[in-house]
C-alpha positions in Angstrom: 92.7 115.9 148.4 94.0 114.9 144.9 95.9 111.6 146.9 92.6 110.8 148.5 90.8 110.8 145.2 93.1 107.9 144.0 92.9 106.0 146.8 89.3 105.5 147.0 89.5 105.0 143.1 91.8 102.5 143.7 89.5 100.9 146.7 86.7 100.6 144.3 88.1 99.3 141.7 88.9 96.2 143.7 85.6 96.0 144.4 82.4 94.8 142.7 80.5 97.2 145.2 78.7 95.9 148.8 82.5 94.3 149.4 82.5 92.0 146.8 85.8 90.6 145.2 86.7 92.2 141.7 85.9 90.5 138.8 89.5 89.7 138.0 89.6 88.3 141.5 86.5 86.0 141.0 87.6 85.0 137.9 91.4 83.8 139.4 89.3 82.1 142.1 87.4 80.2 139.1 90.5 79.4 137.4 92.3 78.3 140.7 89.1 75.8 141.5 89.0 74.3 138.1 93.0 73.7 138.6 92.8 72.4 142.0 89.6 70.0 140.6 91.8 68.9 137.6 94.6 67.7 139.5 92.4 66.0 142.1 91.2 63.8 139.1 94.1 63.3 137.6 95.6 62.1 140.8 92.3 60.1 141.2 92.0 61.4 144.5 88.3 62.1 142.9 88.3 58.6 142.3 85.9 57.9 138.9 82.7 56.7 139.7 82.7 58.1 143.3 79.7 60.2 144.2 79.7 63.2 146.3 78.0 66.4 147.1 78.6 69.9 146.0 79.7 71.0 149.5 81.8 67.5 150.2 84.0 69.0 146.7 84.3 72.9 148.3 85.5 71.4 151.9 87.8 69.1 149.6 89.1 71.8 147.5 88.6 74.5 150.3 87.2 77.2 147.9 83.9 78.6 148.1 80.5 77.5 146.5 80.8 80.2 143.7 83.9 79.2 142.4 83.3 75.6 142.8 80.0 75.9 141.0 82.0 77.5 138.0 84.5 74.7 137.8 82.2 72.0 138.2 80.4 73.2 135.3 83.1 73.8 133.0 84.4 69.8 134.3 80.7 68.9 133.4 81.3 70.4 129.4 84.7 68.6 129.7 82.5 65.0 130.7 85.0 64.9 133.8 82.3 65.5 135.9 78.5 64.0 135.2 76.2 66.0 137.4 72.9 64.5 138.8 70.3 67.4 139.3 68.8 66.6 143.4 71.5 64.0 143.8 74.9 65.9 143.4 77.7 64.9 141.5 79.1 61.9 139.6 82.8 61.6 138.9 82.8 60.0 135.5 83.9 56.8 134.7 86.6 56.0 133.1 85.5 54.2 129.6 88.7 52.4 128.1 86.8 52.5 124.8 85.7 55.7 124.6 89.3 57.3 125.2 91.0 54.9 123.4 88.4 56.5 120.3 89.4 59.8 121.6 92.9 59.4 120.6 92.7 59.3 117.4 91.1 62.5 117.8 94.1 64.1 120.2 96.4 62.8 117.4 95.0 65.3 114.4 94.6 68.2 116.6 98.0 67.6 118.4 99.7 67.6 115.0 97.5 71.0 114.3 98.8 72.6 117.3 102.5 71.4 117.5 103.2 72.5 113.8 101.6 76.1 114.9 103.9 76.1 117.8 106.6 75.0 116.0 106.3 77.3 113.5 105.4 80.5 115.7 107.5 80.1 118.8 108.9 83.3 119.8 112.2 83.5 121.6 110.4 83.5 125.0 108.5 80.6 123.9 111.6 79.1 122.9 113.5 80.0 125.6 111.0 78.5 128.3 111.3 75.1 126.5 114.7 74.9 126.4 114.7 75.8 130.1 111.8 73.2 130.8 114.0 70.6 128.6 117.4 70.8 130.5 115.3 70.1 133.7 113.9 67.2 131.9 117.4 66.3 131.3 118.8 66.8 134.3 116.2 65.3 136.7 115.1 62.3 134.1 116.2 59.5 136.6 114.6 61.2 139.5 111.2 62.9 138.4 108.4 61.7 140.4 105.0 61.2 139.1 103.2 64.3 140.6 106.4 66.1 139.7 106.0 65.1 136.1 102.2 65.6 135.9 103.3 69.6 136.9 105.7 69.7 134.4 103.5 67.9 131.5 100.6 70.6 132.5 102.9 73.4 131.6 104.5 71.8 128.5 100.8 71.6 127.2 100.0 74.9 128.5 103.6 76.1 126.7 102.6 74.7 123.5 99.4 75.8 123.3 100.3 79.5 123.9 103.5 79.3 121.4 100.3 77.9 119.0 98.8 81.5 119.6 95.2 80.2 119.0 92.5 80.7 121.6 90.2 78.1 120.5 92.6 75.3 120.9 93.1 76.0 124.4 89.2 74.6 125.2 89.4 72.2 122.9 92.1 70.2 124.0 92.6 71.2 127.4 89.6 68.1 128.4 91.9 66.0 126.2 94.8 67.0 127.9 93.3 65.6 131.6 91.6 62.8 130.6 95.2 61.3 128.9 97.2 62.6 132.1 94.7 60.3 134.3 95.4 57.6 132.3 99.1 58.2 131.8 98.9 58.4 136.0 96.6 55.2 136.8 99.3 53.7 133.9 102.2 54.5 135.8 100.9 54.2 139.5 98.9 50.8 139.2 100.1 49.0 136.2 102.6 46.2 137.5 106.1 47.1 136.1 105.3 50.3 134.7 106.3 53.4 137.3 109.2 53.8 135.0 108.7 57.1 133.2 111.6 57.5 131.1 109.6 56.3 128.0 107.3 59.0 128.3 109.7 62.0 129.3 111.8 60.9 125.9 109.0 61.8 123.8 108.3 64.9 125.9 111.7 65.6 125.1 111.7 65.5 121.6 108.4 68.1 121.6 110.2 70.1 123.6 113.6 69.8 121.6 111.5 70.5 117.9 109.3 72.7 119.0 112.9 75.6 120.5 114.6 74.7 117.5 111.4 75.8 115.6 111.4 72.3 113.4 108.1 71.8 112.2 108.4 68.3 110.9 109.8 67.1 113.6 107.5 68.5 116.2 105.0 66.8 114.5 106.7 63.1 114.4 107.7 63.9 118.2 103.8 64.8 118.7 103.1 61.4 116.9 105.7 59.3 118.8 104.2 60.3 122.2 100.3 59.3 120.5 101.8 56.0 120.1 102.9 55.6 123.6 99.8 56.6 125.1 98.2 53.9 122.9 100.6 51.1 123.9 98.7 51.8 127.5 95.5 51.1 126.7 96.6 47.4 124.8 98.1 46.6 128.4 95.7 48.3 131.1 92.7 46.6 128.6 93.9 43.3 130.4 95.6 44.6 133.2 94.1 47.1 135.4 91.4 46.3 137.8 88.3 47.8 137.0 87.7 49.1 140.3 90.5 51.8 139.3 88.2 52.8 136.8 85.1 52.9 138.5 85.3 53.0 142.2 81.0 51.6 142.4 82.0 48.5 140.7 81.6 45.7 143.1 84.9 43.5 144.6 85.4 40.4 143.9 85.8 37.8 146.9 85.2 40.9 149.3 89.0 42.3 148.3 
């Protein structure tokens, strides 16, 4: 009788009640939508300035209205995602300017973060980027571009948690997928550019300061990868088609 007590406990409490998913589990389906959204935008797949419906996004994404709703708001506070009340949803634009602006802003906060991380880096903390570094190393001359977007997302993700501070994580998560859109369209589109050596050297050097627990030099290895990032905007200013930027934006000559 005593076994059956525990089961049933068990069975409710992975239920809400009426066969509803747990709260844990609705809240892993929200975090799992927002993820899936991300990396649809920073692959452009979501191209910026495309319109779409609510329900066009859950048959992309393949989760449920609920969860989708959830991301799309969170990617609406994160001005990813501009919705347009009876008319559905706007991908943003991407505004050149405006992000440009924004690094300046990524710069001070990265520096806040990194010297945390640097500083309070446990051994696990340490030990996953020394593990993330060697395959850095190792697969440098291979990496493809999705393959380093997954890697960048949990170097970011590592760095945040080594920094031990909640409040950072919403704060600069946005930041974080707006510059990884840019570093993508950058490295996909830009003529002469799908070399990503540059970019994994700096990672490299975060990485490297950041297990040794060298606060300093996390923070020049945060600043060197700033200044990369910049260098893209002075080329994809005069560079890039516009279209990349926002998909409404009329041809030219019918291209």
């Amino acid at each position: 009788m005593a076994k059956r007590k525990r089961a049933l406990e068990v069975v409710r409490n992975d239920d809400d009640g009426e066969g509803k998913p747990s709260r844990r589990n609705r809240l892993n389906f929200f975090e799992l939508a927002y993820q899936k959204i991300e990396e649809l935008l920073v692959h452009c797949e979501l191209k910026p300035g495309q319109f779409m419906t609510m329900l066009e996004l859950q048959h992309i994404t393949g989760f449920g209205r609920t969860p989708v709703h959830h991301a799309v708001n969170r990617l609406s506070a994160d001005t990813l995602i501009i919705i347009r009340p009876r008319h559905g949803l706007h991908i943003a634009p991407i505004d050149l300017a405006r992000e440009r602006m924004l690094l300046a802003l990524r710069r001070d906060m990265e520096r806040f973060v990194v010297r945390l991380a640097a500083d309070r880096a446990s051994l696990s903390h340490r030990n996953q980027a020394l593990h993330i570094e060697r395959v850095l190393r190792e697969r440098r001359g291979s990496l493809t571009l999705d393959e380093f977007n997954s890697i960048d997302r949990r170097i970011d993700a590592l760095v945040l948690e080594a920094a031990g501070e909640p409040f950072l994580v919403h704060t600069l998560r946005p930041l974080h997928t707006l510059y990884r859109r840019i570093g993508y369209i950058h490295h996909r589109f830009m003529p002469g550019q799908a070399e990503l050596s540059g970019t994994i050297d700096r990672h490299l050097a975060i990485l490297s300061a950041v297990a040794g627990r060298h606060v300093e030099d996390a923070v020049k290895a945060s600043d060197a990868l700033i200044d990369y990032m910049d260098q893209m905007f002075t080329g994809m200013e005069a560079g890039i088609d516009p279209r990349l930027l926002d998909c409404s934006i009329e041809p030219l000559l019918g291209t």
